[in-house]
MDAnalysis code that builds the backbone (N, CA, C; Angstrom):
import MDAnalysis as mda
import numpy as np

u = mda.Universe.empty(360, n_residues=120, atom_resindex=np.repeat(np.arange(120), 3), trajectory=True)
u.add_TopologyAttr("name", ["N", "CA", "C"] * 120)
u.add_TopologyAttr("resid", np.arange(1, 121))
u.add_TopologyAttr("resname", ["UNK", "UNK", "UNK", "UNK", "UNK", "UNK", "UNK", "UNK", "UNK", "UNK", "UNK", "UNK", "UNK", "UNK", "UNK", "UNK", "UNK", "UNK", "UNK", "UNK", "UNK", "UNK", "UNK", "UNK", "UNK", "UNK", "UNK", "UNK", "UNK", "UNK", "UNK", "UNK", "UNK", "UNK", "UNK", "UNK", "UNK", "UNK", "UNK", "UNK", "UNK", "UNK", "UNK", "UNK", "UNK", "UNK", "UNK", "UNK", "UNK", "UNK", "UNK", "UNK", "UNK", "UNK", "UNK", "UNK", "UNK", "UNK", "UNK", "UNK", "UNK", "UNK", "UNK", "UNK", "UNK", "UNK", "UNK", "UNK", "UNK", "UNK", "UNK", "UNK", "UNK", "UNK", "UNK", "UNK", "UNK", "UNK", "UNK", "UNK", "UNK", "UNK", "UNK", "UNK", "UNK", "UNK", "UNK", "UNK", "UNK", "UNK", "UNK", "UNK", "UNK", "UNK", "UNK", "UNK", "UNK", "UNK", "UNK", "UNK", "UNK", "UNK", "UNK", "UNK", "UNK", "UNK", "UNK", "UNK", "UNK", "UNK", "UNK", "UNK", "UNK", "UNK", "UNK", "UNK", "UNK", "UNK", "UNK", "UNK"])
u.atoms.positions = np.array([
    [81.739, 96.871, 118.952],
    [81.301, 95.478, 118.957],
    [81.108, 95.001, 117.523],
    [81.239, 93.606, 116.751],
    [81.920, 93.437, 116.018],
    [80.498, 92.554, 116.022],
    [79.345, 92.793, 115.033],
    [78.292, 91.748, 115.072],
    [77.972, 90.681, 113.917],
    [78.787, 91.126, 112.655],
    [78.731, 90.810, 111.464],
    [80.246, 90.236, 110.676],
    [80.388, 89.444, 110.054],
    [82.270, 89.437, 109.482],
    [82.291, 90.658, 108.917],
    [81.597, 91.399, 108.245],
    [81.739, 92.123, 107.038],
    [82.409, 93.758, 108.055],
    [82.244, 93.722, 109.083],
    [82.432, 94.170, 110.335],
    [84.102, 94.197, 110.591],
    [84.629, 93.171, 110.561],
    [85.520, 92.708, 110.713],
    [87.368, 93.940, 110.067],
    [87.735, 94.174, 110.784],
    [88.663, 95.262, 109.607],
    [89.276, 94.634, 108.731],
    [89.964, 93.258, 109.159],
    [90.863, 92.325, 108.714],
    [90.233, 91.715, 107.591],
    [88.831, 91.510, 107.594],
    [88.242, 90.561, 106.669],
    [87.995, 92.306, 105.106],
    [87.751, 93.328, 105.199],
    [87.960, 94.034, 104.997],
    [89.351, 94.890, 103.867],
    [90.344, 94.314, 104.624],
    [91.540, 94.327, 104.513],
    [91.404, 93.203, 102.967],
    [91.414, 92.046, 103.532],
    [91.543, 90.889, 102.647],
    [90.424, 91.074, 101.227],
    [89.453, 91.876, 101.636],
    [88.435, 91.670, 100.692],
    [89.001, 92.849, 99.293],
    [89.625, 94.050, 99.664],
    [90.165, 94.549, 98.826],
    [91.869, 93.646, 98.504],
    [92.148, 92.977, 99.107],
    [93.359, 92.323, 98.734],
    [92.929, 91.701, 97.060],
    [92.056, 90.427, 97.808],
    [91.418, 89.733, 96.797],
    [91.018, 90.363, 95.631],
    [90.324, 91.672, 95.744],
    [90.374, 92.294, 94.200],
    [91.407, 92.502, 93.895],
    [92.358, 92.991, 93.983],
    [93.298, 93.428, 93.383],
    [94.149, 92.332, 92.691],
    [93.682, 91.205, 93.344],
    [94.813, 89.758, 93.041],
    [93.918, 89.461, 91.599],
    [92.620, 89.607, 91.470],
    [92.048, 88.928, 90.744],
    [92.073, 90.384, 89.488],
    [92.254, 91.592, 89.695],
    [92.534, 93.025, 88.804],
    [94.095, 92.363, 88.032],
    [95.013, 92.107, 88.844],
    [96.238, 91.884, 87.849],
    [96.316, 90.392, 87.263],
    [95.852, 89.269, 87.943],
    [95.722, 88.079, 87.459],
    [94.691, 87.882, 86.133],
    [93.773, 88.817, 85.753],
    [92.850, 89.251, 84.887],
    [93.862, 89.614, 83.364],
    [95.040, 90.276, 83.436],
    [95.732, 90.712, 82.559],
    [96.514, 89.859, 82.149],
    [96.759, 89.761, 80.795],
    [97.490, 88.979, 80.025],
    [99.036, 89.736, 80.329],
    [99.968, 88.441, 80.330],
    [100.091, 86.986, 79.998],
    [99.612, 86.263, 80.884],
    [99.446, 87.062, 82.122],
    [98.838, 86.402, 83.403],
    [97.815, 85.341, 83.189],
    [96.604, 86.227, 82.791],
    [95.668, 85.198, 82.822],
    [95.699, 84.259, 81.639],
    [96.577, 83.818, 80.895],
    [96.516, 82.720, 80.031],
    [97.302, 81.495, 80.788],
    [97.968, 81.577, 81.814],
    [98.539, 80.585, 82.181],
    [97.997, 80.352, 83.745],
    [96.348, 79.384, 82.954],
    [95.390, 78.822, 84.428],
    [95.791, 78.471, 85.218],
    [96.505, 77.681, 85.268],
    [97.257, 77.294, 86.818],
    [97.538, 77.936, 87.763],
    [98.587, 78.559, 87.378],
    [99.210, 79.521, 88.119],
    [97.865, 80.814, 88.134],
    [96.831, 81.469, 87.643],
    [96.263, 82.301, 88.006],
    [94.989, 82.134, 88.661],
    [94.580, 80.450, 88.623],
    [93.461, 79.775, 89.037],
    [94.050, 79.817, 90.958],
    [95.610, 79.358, 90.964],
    [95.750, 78.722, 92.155],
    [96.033, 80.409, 93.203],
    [96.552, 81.379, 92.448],
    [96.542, 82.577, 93.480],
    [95.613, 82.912, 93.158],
    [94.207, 82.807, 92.737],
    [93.294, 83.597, 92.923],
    [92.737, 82.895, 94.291],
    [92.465, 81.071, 94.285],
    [92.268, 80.892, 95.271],
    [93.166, 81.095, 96.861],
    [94.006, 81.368, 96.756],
    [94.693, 81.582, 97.501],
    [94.026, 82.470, 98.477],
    [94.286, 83.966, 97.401],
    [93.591, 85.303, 97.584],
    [91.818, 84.809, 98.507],
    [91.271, 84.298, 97.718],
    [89.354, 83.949, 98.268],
    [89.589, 83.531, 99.234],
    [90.796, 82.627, 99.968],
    [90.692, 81.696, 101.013],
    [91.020, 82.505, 102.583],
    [91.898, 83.977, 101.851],
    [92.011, 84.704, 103.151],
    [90.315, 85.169, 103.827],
    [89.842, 85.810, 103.065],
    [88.272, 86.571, 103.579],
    [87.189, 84.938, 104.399],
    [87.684, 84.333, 102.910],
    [86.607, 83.888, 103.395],
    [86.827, 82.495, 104.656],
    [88.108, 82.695, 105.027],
    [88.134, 81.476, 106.612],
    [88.412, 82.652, 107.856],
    [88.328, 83.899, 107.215],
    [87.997, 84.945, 108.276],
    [86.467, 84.732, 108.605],
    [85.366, 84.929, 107.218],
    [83.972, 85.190, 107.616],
    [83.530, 83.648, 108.375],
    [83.884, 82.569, 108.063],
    [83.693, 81.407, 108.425],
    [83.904, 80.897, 109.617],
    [85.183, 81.326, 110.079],
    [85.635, 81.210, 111.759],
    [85.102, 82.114, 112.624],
    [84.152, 83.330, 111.899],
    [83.490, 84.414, 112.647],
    [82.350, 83.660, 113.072],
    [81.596, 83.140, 111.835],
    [80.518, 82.498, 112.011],
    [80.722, 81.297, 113.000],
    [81.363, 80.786, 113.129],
    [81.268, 79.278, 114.090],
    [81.246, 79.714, 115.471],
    [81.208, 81.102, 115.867],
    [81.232, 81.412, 117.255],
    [81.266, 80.891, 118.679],
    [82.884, 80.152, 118.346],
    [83.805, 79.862, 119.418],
    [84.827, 80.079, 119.355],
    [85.481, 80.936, 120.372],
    [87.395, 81.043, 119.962],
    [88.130, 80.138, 119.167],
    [87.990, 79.511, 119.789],
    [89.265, 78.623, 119.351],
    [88.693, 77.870, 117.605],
    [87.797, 78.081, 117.346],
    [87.557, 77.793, 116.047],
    [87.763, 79.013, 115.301],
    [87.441, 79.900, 116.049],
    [87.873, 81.355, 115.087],
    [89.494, 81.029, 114.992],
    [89.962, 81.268, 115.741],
    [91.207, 81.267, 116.166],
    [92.017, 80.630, 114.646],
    [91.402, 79.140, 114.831],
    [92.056, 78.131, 113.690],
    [91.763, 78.934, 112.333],
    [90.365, 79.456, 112.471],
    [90.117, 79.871, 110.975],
    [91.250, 81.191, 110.437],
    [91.526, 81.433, 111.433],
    [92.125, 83.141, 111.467],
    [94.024, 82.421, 110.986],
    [94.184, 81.240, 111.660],
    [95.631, 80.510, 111.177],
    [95.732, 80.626, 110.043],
    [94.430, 79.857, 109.257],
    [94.338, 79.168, 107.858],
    [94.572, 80.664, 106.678],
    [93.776, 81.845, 107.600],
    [93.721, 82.598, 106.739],
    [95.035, 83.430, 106.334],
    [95.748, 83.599, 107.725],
    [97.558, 83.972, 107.635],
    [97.973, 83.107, 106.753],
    [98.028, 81.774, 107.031],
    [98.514, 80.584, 105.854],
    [98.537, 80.905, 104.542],
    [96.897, 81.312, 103.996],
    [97.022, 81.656, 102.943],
    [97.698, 82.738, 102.621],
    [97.988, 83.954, 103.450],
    [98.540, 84.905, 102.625],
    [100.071, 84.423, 102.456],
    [100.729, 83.806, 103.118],
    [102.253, 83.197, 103.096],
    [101.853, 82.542, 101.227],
    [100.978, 81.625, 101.573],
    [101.153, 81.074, 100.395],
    [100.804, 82.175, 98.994],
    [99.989, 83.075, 99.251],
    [100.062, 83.899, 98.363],
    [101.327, 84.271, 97.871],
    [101.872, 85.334, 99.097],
    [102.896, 85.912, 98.601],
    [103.933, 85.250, 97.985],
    [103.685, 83.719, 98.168],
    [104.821, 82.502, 97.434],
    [104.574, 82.935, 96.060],
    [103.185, 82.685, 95.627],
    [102.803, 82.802, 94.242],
    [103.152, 84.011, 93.383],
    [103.112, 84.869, 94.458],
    [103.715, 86.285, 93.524],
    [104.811, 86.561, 93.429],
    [105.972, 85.592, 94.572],
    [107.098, 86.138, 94.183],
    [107.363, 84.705, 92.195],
    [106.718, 84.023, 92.545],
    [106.883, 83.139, 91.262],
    [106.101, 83.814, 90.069],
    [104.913, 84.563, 89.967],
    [104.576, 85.534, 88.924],
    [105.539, 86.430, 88.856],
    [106.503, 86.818, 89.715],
    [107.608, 87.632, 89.282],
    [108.919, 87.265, 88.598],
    [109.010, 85.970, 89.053],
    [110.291, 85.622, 88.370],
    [109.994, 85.114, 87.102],
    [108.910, 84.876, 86.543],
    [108.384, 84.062, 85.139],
    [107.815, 85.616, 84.643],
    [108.180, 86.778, 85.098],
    [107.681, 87.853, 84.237],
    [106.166, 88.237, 83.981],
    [105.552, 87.677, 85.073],
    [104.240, 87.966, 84.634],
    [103.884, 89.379, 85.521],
    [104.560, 89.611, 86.714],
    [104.516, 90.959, 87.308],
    [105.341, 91.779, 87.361],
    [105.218, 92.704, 87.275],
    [107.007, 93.752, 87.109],
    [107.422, 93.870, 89.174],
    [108.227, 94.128, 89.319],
    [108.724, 94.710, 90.826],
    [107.597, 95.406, 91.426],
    [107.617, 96.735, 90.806],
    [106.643, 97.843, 91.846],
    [104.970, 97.107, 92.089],
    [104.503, 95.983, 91.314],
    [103.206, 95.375, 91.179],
    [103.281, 94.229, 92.231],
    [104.498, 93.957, 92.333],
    [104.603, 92.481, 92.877],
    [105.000, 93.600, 94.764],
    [105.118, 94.333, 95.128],
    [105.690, 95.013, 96.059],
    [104.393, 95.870, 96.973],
    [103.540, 96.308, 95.970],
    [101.852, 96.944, 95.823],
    [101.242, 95.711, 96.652],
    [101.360, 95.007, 96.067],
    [100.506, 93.694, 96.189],
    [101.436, 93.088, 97.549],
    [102.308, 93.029, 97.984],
    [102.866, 92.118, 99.339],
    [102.538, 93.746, 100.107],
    [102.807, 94.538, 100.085],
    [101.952, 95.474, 101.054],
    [100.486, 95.358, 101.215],
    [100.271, 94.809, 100.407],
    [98.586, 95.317, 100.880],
    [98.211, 93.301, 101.669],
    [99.361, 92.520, 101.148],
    [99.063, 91.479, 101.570],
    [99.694, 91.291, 102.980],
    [100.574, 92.057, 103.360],
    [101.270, 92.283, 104.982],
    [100.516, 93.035, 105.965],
    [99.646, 94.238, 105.481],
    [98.547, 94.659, 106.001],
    [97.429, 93.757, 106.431],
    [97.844, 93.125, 105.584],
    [95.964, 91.932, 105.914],
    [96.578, 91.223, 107.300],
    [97.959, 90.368, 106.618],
    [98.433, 89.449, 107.862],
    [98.678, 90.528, 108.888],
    [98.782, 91.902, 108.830],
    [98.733, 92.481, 110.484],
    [97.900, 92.490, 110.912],
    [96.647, 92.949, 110.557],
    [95.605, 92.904, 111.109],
    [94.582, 91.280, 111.384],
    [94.970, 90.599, 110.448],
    [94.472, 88.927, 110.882],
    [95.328, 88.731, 112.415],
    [96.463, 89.056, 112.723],
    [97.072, 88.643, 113.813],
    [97.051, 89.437, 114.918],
    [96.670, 90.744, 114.426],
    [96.017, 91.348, 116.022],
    [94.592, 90.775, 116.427],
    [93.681, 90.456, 115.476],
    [92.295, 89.847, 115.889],
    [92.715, 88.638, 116.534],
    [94.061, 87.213, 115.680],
    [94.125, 86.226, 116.394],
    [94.341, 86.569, 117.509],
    [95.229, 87.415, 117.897],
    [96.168, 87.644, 119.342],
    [94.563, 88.050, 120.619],
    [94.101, 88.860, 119.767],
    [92.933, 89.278, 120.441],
    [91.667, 87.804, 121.248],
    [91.564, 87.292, 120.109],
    [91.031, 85.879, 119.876],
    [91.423, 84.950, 121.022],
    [92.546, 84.813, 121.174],
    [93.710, 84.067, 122.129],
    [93.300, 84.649, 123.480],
    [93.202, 85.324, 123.125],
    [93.465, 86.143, 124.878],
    [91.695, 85.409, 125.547],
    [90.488, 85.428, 124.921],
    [89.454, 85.459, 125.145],
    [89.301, 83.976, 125.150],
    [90.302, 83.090, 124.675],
    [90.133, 81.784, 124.883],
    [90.490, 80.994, 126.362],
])
């Protein structure tokens, strides 16, 4: 039984994602060019935290939405990293590290939605 987000595997998942986004976005040349390291970091924060948020509103179908937003973001993540890759700010094996650990999150965000769904 699942009483807390922090509980959560998926939110879990995302919460070590998010470090790691904010471990290589931290390193130069990366972090000199704000934009681009301001907008995937939020990216990264927005998975955990519309997991812990849609936990908290305790009704399906609001979880549900929150649990969308949070897949959303990782799509849009992984947008951002394949563009830190082509401007050289990540090498291959970093940019590959990082969409694994960001495909892990979206598996497990979508067995909770699927789960979510069913209870709605």
């Amino acid at each position: 039984m699942i009483e807390r987000f922090e509980d959560i595997v998926a939110w879990q998942y995302a919460r070590v994602l998010c470090r790691e986004i904010y471990l290589v976005t931290g390193q130069p040349p990366f972090a000199r060019d704000f934009a681009l390291r301001d907008q995937i970091r939020r990216a990264a924060i927005s998975i955990p935290s519309n997991i812990a948020e849609g936990f908290e509103r305790f009704r399906p179908a609001e979880f549900h939405q929150f649990l969308s937003i949070a897949k959303g973001s990782i799509r849009e993540l992984r947008t951002h990293l394949y563009l830190a890759t082509d401007i050289g700010y990540l090498d291959e094996p970093t940019r590959i590290k990082l969409f694994e650990q960001a495909d892990k999150t979206a598996s497990k965000i979508g067995a909770l939605r699927a789960s979510v769904a069913r209870r709605r």
